[in-house]
Structures are given as C-alpha cells and as structure tokens.
N, C-alpha and C positions, 0 to 999 in steps of 0.2 A: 305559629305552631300551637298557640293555646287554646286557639278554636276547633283546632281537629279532633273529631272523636276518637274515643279509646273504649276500645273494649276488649274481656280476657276471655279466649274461646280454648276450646282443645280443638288443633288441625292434626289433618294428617302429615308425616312427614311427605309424604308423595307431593302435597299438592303446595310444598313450600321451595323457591330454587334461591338461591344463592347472590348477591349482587355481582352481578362485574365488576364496579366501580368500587368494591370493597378496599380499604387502605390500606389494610394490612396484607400484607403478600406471604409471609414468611410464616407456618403452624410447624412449630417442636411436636417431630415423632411423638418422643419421649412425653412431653405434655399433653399429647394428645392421648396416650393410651391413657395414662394417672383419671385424665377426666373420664372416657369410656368408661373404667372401671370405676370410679365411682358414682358414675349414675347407674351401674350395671345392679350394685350395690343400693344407693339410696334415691336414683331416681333423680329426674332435672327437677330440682332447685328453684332456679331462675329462669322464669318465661324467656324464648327467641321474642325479639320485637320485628314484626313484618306489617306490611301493607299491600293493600290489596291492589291489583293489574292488573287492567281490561284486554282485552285482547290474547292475554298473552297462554303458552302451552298449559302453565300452572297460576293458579290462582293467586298465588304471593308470593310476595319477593322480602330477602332477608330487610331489613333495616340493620339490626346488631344483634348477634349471637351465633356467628357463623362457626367455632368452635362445636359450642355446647351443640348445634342442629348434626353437623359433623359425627359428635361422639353419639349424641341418639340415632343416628343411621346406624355405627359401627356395634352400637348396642343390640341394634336389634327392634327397637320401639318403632311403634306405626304411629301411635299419635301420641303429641307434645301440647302440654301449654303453650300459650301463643298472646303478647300483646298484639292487638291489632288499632295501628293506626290509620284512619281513615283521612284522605283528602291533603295528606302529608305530599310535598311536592316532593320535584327531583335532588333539588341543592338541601331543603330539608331533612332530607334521610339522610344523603352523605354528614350534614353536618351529626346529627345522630350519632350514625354510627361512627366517625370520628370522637364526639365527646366519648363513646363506650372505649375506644381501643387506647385513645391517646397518653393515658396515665397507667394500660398495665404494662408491666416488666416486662413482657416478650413479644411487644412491639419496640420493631427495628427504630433505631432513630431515622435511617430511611426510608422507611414506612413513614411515619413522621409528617418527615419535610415534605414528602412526596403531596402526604392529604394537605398540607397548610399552603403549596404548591397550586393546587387545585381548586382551593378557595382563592387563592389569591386572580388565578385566572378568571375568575368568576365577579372578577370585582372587588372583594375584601382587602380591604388595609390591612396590613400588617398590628396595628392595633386595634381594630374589631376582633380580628382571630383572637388575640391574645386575650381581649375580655371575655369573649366565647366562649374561650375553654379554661378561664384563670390563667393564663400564664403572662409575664413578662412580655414589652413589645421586644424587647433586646432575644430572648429565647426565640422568638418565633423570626425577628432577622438573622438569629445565627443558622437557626434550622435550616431557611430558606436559601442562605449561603451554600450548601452543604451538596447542592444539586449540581455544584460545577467541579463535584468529584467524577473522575474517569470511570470508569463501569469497576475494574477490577479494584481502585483504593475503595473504592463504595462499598464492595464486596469482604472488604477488609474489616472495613469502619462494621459493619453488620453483624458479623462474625466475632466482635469483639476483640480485635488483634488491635484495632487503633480505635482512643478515646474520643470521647466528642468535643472537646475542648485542641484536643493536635489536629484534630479530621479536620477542624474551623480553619485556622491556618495552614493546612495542606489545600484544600481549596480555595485560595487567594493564587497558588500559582499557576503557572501552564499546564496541560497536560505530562508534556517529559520531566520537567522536574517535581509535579506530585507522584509520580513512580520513582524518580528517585529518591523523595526524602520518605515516603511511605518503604519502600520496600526495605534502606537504611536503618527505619525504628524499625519493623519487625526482623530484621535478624538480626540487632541487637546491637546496634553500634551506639547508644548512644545510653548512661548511665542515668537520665531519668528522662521525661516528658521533657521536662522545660527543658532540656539540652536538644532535643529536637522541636522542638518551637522554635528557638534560637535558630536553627541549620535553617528551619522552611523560611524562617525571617529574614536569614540572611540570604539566599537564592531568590525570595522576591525582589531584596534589594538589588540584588545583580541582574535582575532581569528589567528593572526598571533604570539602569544605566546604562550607558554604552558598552562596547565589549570591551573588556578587558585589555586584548591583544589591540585594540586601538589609543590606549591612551598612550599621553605620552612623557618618557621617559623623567624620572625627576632629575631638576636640574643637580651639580656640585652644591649648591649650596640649601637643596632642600635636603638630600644625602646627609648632609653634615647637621643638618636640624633631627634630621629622624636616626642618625648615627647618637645624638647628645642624649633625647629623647629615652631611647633605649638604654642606655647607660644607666639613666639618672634614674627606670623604673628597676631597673634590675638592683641596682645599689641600694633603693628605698623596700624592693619587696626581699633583700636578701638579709636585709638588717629583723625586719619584720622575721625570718625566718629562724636568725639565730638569737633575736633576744627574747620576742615577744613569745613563742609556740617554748623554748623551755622554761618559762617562767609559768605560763600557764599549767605547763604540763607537772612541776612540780608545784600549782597550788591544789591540783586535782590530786595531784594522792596525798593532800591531808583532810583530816576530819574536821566537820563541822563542829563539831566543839572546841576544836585546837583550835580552829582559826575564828571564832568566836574568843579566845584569849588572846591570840599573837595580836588581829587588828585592834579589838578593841574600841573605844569610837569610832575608827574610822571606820570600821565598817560598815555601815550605810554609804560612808562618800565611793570606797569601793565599790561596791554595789550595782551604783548609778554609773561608776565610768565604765565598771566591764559591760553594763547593759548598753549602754552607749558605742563601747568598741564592739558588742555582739552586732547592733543594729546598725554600725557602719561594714563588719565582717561581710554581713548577710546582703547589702548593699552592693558593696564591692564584690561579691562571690557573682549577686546576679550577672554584673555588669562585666565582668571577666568570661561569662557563659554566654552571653550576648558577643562578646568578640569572638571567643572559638566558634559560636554558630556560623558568625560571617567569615570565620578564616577556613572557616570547611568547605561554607560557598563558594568561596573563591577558589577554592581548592579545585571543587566540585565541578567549575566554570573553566579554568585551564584546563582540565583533563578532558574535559566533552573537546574544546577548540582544538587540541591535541588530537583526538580520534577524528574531528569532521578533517582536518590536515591528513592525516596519514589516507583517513579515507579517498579524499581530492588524488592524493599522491597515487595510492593503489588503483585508481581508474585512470588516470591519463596513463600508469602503464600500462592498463590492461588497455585502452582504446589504442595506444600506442603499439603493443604486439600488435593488436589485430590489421592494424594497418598496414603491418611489414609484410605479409603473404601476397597480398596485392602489389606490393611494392618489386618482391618476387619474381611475380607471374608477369609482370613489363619487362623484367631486366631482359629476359632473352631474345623478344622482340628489338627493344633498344639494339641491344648488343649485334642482331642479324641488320639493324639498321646501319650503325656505325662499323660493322666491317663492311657491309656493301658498300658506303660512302667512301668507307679507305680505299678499299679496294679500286675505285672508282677514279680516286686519286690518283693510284698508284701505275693503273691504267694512261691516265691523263698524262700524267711525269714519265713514265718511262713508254714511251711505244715502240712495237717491235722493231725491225729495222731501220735505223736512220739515216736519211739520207746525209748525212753530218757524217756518221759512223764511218760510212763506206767511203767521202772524200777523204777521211784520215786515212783510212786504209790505203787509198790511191798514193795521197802523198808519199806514204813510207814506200813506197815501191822501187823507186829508185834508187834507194839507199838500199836496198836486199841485190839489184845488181850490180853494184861496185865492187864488189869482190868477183864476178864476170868479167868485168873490163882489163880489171887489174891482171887477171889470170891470160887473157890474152894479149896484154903486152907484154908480160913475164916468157907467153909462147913465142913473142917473135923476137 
C-alpha cells in the first residue's frame, strides 16, 4: 500500500458512490444529524478517502468516510475534499476502511467481528489482523466468536442490552439456549453480569452431558453421602452466619480511631487476616455463583424436558382423537356386518318348519284322543 499514489483533489459529490463491502452497517440518526450540522456550520474537516473505478457508473468509490460523504449530501455541498488513492487493490481498501471504523464508539461490535470475519476469509490469521489494527490476538478470537450469535441475541449484543464480555459466553451455546440465557439477562433475572455468565456456563455444561432425565438414580449410600454433605455445609455456613457477620457488623460501627486504641498492635495482624477472610469471602462468593449458575441450568434443563413431555403427550392425543372419527365411520359398516352374520346364524339354527317339529306334533296326537276312547266306553 506504500507504493500507491496519493493525491488531495476536490470531487464532486455526484461522482463519488459508497462501498458495498463497507463494515460498518449501523449510522445513529442522531449522529448523523450532529455531523450535518456541523459541516453545515464549519464545513468537512476531514477529506472522504476514495479510489478510483474503471468501468464503473461513477468514478469513485468510498475507501473511509462514508458518514462524513453522507452528511455533505444531507448538507447540501457539490463538491468535497477527496484523498485519492491510486492502484489501491480490493482487500486493501476494505482493510482501510476497517482500520478507519474499528476503534470509533458507534461501530457495532458486530460490525466488528463481521470485518475481522472477512479478512479472515481472505486468508488472515487471527494474529495478522490483530497487528493490523493494534489489537490483541485473544480480542480479535473473542470477536470472531461472537458470529455464532442467533440473528436476534446479535440484535441484542448491538443495541447495547447485552455486554461484550456475556455475548462471548452466550455464544458457546446452541441456538435455544442463547435465547434463553439472553432473553433471562435482559429482563433482569439475574443481579449482576457474572451471575449470568455462571447460568450460560452452566447450560453449556448441561449440554455437553447427557440428559438429565437419563441419568441414573443415586444409590442409598450415595444419598446418605450428599444427605452428610449438606448437613456439614449448612452447620459450617450457619455458624459463619451467627458469629462471623455480627462481629463484623459490630466492628463497622466503630471509629477508626477507637479501633486504633482498642487493637493496638494487633492491628496490623488484624488487618492481614480480615484481608485474607475478604479474599477467601470473595472466593467463595464467586464459587457459590458458579453453583446457582448450574442450579438454574439444571433448572433450566428439567423444565424444557417437561414441556418437550407434555408436548409428546398433547400430540399422541391429538393424533389420537383424530384417529377416533375413522374409527367411527367403520363402526356401522362392521356393525351391518356382524348383524348380517347373526342374522345368518340365526337363519342357519332355527329354519322355518321342521320336519322334527311336526313328528312331535304327530306323536302327541294320540294322547289328545284318549279322552275320545274314554267317552265312548263311558257311552256304552
């Protein structure tokens, strides 16, 4: 790039267009007017850097100052100062215009990742970029991290509802669960950052185990290990609770010069051991935040398994009704089948007169005329 000419001309704005490939996506209304009116006021400052474009509808194309070229339109001005770089390639302006956007305040951190993204497809290590533009190679891997945010936590991260340091660990996880630990910290469940770092930490952890609802059961005697367990923390943080917090609490409301008499020498040895109990406090504080992160997780992880359950449940009934109308619309046929087959039976088992019938009938016949016979020997 040191061999490319440079020269300062005045263009018109007409005959300057804008890159496509520009990093930055995002121009503040609000900043954009401030600038208008102040070149409206004092005039552009600082030359647009462009280069020149064979072929093409206009004769140049932005490099960096796609603002400032913006508000001289909105201004009203026809022609602007102009660096022009000659013989500047394609990757060389993007980088250009990258070093111009990448250190001001209202480019997006996804604007960002996006441009150090696009050098990276291009080739560039991760620590080239970072010499390129002064930064850290760990900065420009966290950046680049940052891309396997979902469209709307990105949206978030942008907007300034979610820091660049939680966005990093929201993007370590799946898609469902960076909407649920993002959407979590912004409506406010969680009392600082690092209590939601903890949550997204622990839900990666749970996604990198098996499921929950498969492990299995702890034995009686691990029960009675995590039954002791508990006990023995509860007894150690409850003593912690009734000796140590009002003894503190009553060395806080005396004055530094009382307690400049009461200890006396010891005071230095004091000193060292409250800084010593502060820096095992603060210890132990993180590390108790680090458990609720993964007890939310887990929280987090039974409740989902719960709803994808209910959910199973609510469709095999619903597959289940829809099945019964068909079920239905057979019965009557069935039912026209199985009386035609009774019927048919019933046909078979009983037919109309039988010859059986009528030799019974015959047989009784003689027994209906004895009372005949009788009557006429009674006559004679």
């Amino acid at each position: 790039m040191a061999d490319n000419k440079v020269e300062f001309i005045n263009i018109k704005v007409s005959e300057i267009a804008p890159n496509p490939e520009q990093p930055r996506k995002f121009f503040s209304e609000e900043a954009q007017d401030e600038l208008t009116n102040s070149i409206k006021e004092n005039g552009l400052l600082q030359p647009v850097v462009v280069r020149p474009v064979e072929g093409a509808k206009v004769p140049y194309m932005l490099i960096a100052g796609e603002r400032r070229w913006r508000s001289c339109q909105a201004a009203g001005l026809e022609v602007i100062p102009a660096k022009v770089v000659e013989g500047a390639t394609e990757e060389e302006a993007y980088v250009l215009s990258i070093a111009e956007n990448v250190n001001r305040a209202d480019m997006t951190i996804m604007e960002e990742a996006g441009a150090y993204a696009d050098l990276k497809a291009a080739g560039w290590t991760p620590a080239k970029i970072a010499k390129q533009f002064g930064k850290t190679e760990t900065h420009i891997t966290w950046r680049l991290g940052l891309l396997t945010l979902r469209p709307e936590v990105a949206e978030m991260v942008d907007q300034g509802q979610i820091k660049n340091n939680l966005a990093w660990h929201i993007a370590q996880l799946n898609p469902a669960n960076q909407m649920v630990a993002a959407m979590r910290y912004v409506r406010g469940d969680f009392d600082s950052e690092a209590e939601a770092q903890h949550f997204a930490n622990g839900l990666k952890m749970m996604e990198q185990q098996t499921s929950l609802t498969n492990e299995k059961a702890p034995t009686a005697e691990e029960q009675e290990k995590q039954k002791k367990a508990k006990a023995k923390a509860k007894d150690e943080l409850g003593k912690a609770e009734e000796v140590l917090i009002p003894l503190l609490e009553e060395l806080a409301e005396k004055k530094p010069e009382d307690l400049a008499v009461i200890l006396g020498d010891d005071l230095a040895r004091h000193l060292r051991v409250v800084g010593r109990l502060y820096a095992k406090v603060q210890m132990v504080r993180n590390l108790l935040s680090k458990a609720q992160g993964i007890q939310r997780a887990m929280a987090e992880e039974f409740n989902k398994a719960a709803v994808e359950v209910q959910q199973e449940a609510a469709a095999a009934k619903k597959t289940e009704a829809a099945a019964k109308p068909e079920a239905k619309a057979e019965k009557p046929e069935a039912k026209a089948a199985d009386e035609s087959q009774s019927t048919g039976k019933k046909a078979a088992a009983k037919p109309g007169p039988k010859p059986a019938a009528r030799t019974a009938a015959g047989t009784k016949a003689p027994a209906r005329r004895t009372p005949a016979k009788k009557a006429q020997a009674a006559a004679k």
